[in-house]
N, C-alpha and C positions, 0 to 999 in steps of 0.2 A: 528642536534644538535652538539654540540661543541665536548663532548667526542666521537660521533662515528667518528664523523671525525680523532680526535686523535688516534683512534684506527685503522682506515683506515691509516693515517700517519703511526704508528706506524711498521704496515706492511710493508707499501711498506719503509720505510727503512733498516728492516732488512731484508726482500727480496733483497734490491740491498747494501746488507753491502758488498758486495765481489768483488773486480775490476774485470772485466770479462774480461779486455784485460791482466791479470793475466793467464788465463786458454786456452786462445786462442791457437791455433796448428801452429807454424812456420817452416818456412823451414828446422830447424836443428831437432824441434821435431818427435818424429814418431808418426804417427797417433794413436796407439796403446796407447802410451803413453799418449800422448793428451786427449785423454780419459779415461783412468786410473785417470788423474789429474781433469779432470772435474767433474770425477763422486764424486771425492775425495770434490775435491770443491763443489759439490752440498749435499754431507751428511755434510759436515760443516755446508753448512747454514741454513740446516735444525735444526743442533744439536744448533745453536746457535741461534735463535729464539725461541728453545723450551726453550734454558739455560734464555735468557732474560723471557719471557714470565712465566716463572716461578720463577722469581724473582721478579717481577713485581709482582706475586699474593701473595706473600709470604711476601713481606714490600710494603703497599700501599703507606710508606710513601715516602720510597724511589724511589717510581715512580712517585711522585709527583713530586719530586727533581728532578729524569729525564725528566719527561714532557711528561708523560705517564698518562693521567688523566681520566682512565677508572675509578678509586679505589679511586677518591679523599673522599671517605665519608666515606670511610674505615682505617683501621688502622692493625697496625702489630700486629700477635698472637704471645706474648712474652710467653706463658705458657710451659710447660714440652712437652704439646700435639703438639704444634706451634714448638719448638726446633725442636723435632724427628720428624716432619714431612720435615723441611727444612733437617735436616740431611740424611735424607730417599732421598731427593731430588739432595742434593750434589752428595752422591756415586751413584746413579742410572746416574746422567749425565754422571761423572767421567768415567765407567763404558762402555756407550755408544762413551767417548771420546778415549779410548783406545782401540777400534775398527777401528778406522778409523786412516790410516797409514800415518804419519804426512811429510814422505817422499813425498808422489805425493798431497800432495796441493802447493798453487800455495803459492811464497815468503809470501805477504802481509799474509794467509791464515795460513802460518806453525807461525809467529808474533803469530794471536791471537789466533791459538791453545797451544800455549805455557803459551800464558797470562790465559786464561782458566781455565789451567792444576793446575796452581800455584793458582788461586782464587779458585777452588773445591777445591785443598788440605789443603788451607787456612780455609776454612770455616769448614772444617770438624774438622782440627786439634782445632780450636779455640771452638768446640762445646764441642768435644770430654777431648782435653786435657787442653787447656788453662781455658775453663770454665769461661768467665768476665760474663756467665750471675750470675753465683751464687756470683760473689764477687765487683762488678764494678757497684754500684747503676747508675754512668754517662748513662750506655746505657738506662735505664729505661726512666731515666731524658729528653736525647738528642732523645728520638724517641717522648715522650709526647710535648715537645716544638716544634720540627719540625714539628708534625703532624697540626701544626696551621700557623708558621712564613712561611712555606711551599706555604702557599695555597693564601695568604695573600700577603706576601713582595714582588710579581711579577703579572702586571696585565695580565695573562696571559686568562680569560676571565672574563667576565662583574661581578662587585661586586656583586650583590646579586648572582650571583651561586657559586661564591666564598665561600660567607659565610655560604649557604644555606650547602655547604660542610663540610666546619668549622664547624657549629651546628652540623649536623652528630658525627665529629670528639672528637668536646667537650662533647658529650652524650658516647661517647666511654671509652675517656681517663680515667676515673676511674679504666676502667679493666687492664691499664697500671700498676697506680701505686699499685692495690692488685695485679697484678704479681710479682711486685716487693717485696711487702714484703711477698708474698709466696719464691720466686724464692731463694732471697738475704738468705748467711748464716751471721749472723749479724761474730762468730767468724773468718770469712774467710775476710772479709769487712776491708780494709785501714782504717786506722781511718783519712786520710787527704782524702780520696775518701769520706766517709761520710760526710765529716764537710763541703767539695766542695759541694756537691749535696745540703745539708740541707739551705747555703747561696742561691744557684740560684734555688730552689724550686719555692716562688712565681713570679720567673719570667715571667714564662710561661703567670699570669695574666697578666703581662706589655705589652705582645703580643694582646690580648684582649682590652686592655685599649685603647691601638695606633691602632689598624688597625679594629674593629670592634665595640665596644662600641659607637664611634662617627658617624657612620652610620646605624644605625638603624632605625631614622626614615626616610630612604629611600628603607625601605623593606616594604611588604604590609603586614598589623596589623597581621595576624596570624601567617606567616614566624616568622616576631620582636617575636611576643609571645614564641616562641618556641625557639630562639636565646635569650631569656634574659633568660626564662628557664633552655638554657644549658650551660649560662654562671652560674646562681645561682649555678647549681648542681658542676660545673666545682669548684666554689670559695669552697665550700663544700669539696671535695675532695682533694684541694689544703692543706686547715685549716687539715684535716684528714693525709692528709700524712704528712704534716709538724710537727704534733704533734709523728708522729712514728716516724720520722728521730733523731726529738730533743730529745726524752724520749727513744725510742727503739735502734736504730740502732748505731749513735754516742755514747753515753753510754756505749756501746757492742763492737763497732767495734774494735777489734784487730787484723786482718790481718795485713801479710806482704808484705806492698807495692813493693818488691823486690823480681821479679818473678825468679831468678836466673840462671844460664851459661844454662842449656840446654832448658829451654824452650826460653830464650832470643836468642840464635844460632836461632833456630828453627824460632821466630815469625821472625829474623831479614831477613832471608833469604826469607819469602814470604814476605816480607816489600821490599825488593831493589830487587830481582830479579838480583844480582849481583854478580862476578866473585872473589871479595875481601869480606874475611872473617872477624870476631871480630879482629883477631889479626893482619889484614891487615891493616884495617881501625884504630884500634889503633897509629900503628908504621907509616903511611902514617900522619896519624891527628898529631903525636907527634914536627912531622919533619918540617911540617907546620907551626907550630904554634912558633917554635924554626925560621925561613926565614923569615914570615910577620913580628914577633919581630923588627926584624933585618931591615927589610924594613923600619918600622915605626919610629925606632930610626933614620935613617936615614933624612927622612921628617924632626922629629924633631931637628935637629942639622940645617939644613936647615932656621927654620923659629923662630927657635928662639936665633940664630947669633945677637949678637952683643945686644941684650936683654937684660936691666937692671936687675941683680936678678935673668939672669936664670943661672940653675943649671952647672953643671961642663958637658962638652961635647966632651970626650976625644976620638979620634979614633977609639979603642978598650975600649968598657967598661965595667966592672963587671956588675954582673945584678944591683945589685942598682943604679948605676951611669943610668943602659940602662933604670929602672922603672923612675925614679924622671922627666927623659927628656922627656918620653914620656909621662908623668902623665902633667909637666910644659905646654907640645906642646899642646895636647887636650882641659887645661884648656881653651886655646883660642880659641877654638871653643867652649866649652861650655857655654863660655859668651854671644852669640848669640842664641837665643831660644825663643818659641813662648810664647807667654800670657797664662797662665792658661787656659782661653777659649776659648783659638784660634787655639788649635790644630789643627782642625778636618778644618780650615778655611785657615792656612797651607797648609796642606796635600793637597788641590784643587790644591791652587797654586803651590804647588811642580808638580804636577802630568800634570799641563798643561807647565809648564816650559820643563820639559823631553820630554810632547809631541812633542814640539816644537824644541827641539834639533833633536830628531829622524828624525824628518824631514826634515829640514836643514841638517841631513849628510845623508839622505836615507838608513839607517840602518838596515831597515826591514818593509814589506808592512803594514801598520797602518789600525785596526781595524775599522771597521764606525759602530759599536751597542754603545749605550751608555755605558757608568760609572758613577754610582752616588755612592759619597763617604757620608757615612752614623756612624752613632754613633753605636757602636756594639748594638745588643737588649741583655738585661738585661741577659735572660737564657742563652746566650755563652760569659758571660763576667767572668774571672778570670782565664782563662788557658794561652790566649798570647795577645797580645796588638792590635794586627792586624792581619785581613786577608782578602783573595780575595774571591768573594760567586760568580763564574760566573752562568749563566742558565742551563737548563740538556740541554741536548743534542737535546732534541727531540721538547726543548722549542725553536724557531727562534726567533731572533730580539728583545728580551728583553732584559733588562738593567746587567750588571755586576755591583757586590756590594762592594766596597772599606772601609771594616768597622774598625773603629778605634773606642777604648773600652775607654772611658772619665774619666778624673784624678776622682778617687771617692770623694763622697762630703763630707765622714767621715775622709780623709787622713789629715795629718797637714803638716804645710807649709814645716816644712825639707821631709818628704815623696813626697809631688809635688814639691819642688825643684830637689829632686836626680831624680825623674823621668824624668825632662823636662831639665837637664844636658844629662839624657842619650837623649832623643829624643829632642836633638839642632836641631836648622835651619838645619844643615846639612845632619843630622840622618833623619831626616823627608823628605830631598829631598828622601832618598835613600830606605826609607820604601815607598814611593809614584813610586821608581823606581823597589823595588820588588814585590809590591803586582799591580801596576797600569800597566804603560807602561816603559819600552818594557818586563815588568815581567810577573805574574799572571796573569792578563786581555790579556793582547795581545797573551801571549800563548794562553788562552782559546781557545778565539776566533778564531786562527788559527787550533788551534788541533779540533775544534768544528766541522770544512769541509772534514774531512777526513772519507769515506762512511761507516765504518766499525761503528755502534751503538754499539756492544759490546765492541768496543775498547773505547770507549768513555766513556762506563759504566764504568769498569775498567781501567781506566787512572792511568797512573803511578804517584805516588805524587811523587816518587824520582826522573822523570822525570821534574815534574814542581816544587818544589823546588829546585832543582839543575838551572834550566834553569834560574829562579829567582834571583837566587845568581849570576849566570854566568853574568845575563845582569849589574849588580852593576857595576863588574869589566871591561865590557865592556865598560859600558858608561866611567868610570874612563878614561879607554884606549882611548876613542874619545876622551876626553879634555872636559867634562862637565865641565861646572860653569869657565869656560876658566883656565882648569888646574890648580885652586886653588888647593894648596897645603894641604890643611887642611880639604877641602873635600876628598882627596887620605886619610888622614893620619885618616878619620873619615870612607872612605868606607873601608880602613885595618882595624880597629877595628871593623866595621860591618862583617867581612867575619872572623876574629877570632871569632867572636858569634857562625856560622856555625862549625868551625872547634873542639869549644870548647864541641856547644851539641854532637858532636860525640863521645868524650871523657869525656864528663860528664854522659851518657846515659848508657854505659857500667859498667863508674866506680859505677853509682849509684845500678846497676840491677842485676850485676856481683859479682864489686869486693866489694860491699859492702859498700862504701862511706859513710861518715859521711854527715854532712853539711856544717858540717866547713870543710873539703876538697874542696866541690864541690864550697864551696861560695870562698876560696882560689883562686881556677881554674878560676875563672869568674871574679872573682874581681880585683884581681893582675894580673894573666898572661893575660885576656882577656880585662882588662879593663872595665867593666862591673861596671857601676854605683848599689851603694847597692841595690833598689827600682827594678829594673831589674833582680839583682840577684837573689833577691829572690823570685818576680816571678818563673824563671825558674826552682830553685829549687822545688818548689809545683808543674810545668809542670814535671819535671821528676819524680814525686812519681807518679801523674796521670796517663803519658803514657809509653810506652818502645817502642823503635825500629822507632818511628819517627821521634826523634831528629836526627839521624846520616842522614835520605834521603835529608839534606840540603848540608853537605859536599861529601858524597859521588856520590850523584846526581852532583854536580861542578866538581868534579874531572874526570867522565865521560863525561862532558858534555865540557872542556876541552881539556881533553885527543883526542877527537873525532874529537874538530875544527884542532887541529894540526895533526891528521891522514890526515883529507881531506885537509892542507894548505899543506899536504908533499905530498898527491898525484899530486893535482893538480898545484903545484907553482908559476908561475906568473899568471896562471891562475884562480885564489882561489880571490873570491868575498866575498866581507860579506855580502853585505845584500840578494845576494843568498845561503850562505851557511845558514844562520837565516832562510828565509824563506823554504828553502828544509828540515832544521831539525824541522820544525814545522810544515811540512806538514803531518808528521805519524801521525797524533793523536796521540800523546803522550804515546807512549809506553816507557818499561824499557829502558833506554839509550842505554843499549847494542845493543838491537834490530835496535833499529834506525840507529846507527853506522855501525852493520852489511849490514842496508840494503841500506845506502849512498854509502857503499865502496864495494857492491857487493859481499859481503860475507857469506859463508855459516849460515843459521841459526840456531843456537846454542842453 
């Protein structure tokens, strides 16, 4: 049967998660030691199949997303009982991780005991101190929707057992959302965290509507019976919690979305796993953002020479003189932009255009699993515009998801005008070039072959948003769209969006920010069409500590290629130095860094 098999899979990958010519005994080692290192290396793998394995039984949802489909018919125990039993499980790992002496494992081995260390302390602190189960209806939300889009949006075995799982899971979800409003303190609760949740509530039925309603009559009569069954009960419940969000929960919710300087220190440090602190990444982001300025005015002076009507373009310019020319320069790009419904139609052709540079300058070995670019599904539409949904890990040869979240059909035309100013022809190359190829997608898949399953589990997102950003400026640097200028002067305003959520993420969580600061910061110095702006503004009441893994993650992910162009110097290749940075699995940058240039692990 399918799941024994996966669970035979699931084994023998994390039995061979460890490179063994890692631990091997060479001439310089002493045999002693050699085995000191082995033995080291084999309580790891042990300690790290018990850590998966028990995470795996603990969110079945989330091992469905990895591709672990022992538990598909199961769902996560979000209850007090369900917490403290995962919490019981953190420190007991934790516990057994601080037994075994991080010195005599072997490089790759000390990487993911380190990642480990930070994801236990992670989990505990966020049980412990952060607390999003009592105040963040989102996680309730985002486990009852996945526990379905999961099982469904990948064929990873034959529809009816797919669904036959889903039925399972929709006979379940109920006890999601009464955890929830057991769990939830309505006075602890956002009031923009409720009013998001209360909007993508019934989405989760959109997931039902598309991927299982329409195939029912190719299940056999009693199955169907029991699958319309668990859809009634499911619409039941949906009507039921949607009446407590709209009358209970929004009504009540007064929390403050602004988690404040020590728990934000805190969450940002097990978010980057990085060497630069809040007031690093500030004074680094500030300095930034004051140079691309300066780049961009440049372009602009460039392209709109000799320009009927443009603005004044004096060598040295006051900042209004440097805003108007850069506002004049962009207009020209924003007058090229897709059709109302043709984004997503776009976004193909962007993404096969880039493929097709890549490979014309051989820039990095090119993924062969699919990408199908898709329209966001309903329950993860309102946080950001786009993203990438690759396979779990444990999933082979499925499709990667390119989802892009569609102008709403309540917006009016000035709201889908500002937004499709911000996502021009050009913005769309370059969203098709971070979330597709050589960005999101193409990391995946490469981070995807690398033997360690817990690395994979625990993937760095400051890794792969950073790498994301990094390939924008790279392709810029090849001479994509042949060096058009106004693509540069559109991928510089795309990388001040990076450098701005850094500094918007702080100043919101921190120092307290208004809206109209943050919309300032976005709108003026980032350039940031208002439809965008504000967007981000509701993402950063949402989240904390994920915004900055976009600049931060580039700036290492940078800092790194110029270590290895200065080691190596004429000898320094790109599209080897791409694919060796992509061969770690995607660990924190630093790691990677360390272990390209042979350096002790930190």
């Amino acid at each position: 049967m399918r799941k024994t098999l996966l669970t035979a899979a699931l084994l023998a990958a994390l039995a061979g998660c460890q490179k063994q010519a890692d631990t091997a005994p060479t001439a310089e080692t002493p045999a002693g030691a050699a085995t000191a290192a082995t033995t080291a290396d084999a309580r790891f793998a042990e300690l790290s199949k018990q850590a998966l394995d028990t995470w795996m039984q603990l969110s079945p949802v989330g091992a469905t997303q990895i591709g672990d489909h022992r538990f598909d018919g199961q769902i996560d125990d979000l209850s007090a009982a369900g917490r403290q039993k995962g919490l019981e499980a953190s420190k007991s790992l934790l516990a057994q991780l601080d037994k075994i002496d991080a010195t005599q494992l072997s490089r790759e081995n000390q990487v993911d005991a380190a990642i480990l260390r930070n994801q236990l302390q992670s989990d505990i602190w966020n049980t412990e101190v952060l607390q999003s189960w009592a105040w963040d209806p989102q996680v309730y939300n985002n486990v009852a929707g996945s526990a379905i889009y999961g099982l469904m949006a990948r064929e990873f075995a034959p529809l009816p057992e797919r669904i036959k799982s889903a039925t399972e899971r929709m006979e379940k979800i109920p006890q999601i959302f009464a955890q929830a409003r057991e769990n939830l303190d309505p006075a602890r609760v956002p009031e923009i965290h409720a009013k998001t949740v209360a909007k993508q509530n019934a989405g989760i039925l959109s997931i039902v509507d598309t991927f299982i309603t329409p195939h029912l009559g190719e299940l056999a009569p009693a199955d169907a019976a029991r699958t319309n069954a668990a859809i009634d009960g499911l619409k039941k419940a949906v009507a039921e919690q949607q009446k407590w969000l709209d009358d209970t929960l929004v009504p009540n919710a007064k929390g403050d979305f602004r988690i404040g300087a020590e728990k934000y220190d805190q969450k940002l440090k097990f978010a980057l796993v990085s060497s630069l602190s809040r007031q690093d990444i500030k004074q680094r982001a500030e300095a930034e953002l004051k140079r691309v300025r300066g780049d961009m005015y440049g372009i602009a002076r460039e392209v709109l020479k000799d320009k009927p009507g443009a603005p004044a373009l004096p060598e040295n310019p006051n900042d209004d003189q440097q805003q108007k020319a850069i506002e004049a320069a962009l207009e020209l790009a924003y007058a090229q932009h897709p059709a109302r419904d043709k984004v997503v139609d776009d976004a193909k052709a962007a993404l096969k255009s880039a493929t097709d540079f890549v490979r014309e300058k051989d820039l990095v070995t090119l993924p062969d699993a699919p990408v199908d670019v898709i329209l966001m599904p309903e329950f993860q539409r309102g946080v950001a515009v786009a993203y990438c949904d690759s396979p779990g890990p444990l999933d082979k040869n499925l499709a990667t998801f390119f989802a892009i979240s569609p102008i709403p059909d309540d917006w009016t035309q000035a709201q889908s005008d500002s937004f499709l100013r911000e996502y021009n022809s050009r913005m769309i190359h370059l969203l098709s070039i971070h979330e597709g190829i050589p960005g999101h997608y193409l990391e995946g898949w490469h981070s995807s072959k690398f033997p360690s399953t817990l690395r994979a589990v625990l993937r760095s997102g400051m890794f792969a948003e950073g790498w994301a950003v990094y390939t924008e400026r790279m392709m810029q640097e090849q001479g994509y769209l042949d060096n058009d200028p106004l693509f540069h002067l559109v991928q510089l305003k795309f990388y001040l969006r990076s450098i701005a959520n850094a500094i918007l993420d702080q100043g919101v969580h921190v120092d307290n920010w208004s809206r109209e600061q943050a919309m300032h910061l976005m709108t003026h110095d980032a350039f940031q069409q208002e439809s965008e702006a504000s967007g981000k503004w509701v993402r950063a009441q949402l989240s904390s500590a994920q915004l900055p893994t976009y600049f931060v993650g580039v700036q290492e992910h940078l800092d790194t290629r110029k270590a290895v162009q200065e080691k190596l110097g004429d000898k320094f290749n790109l599209k080897a130095y791409h694919d060796q940075i992509l061969s770690y699995g995607a660990p924190p940058v630093r790691f990677a860094r360390e272990l390209m240039l042979d350096q002790p692990i930190e």
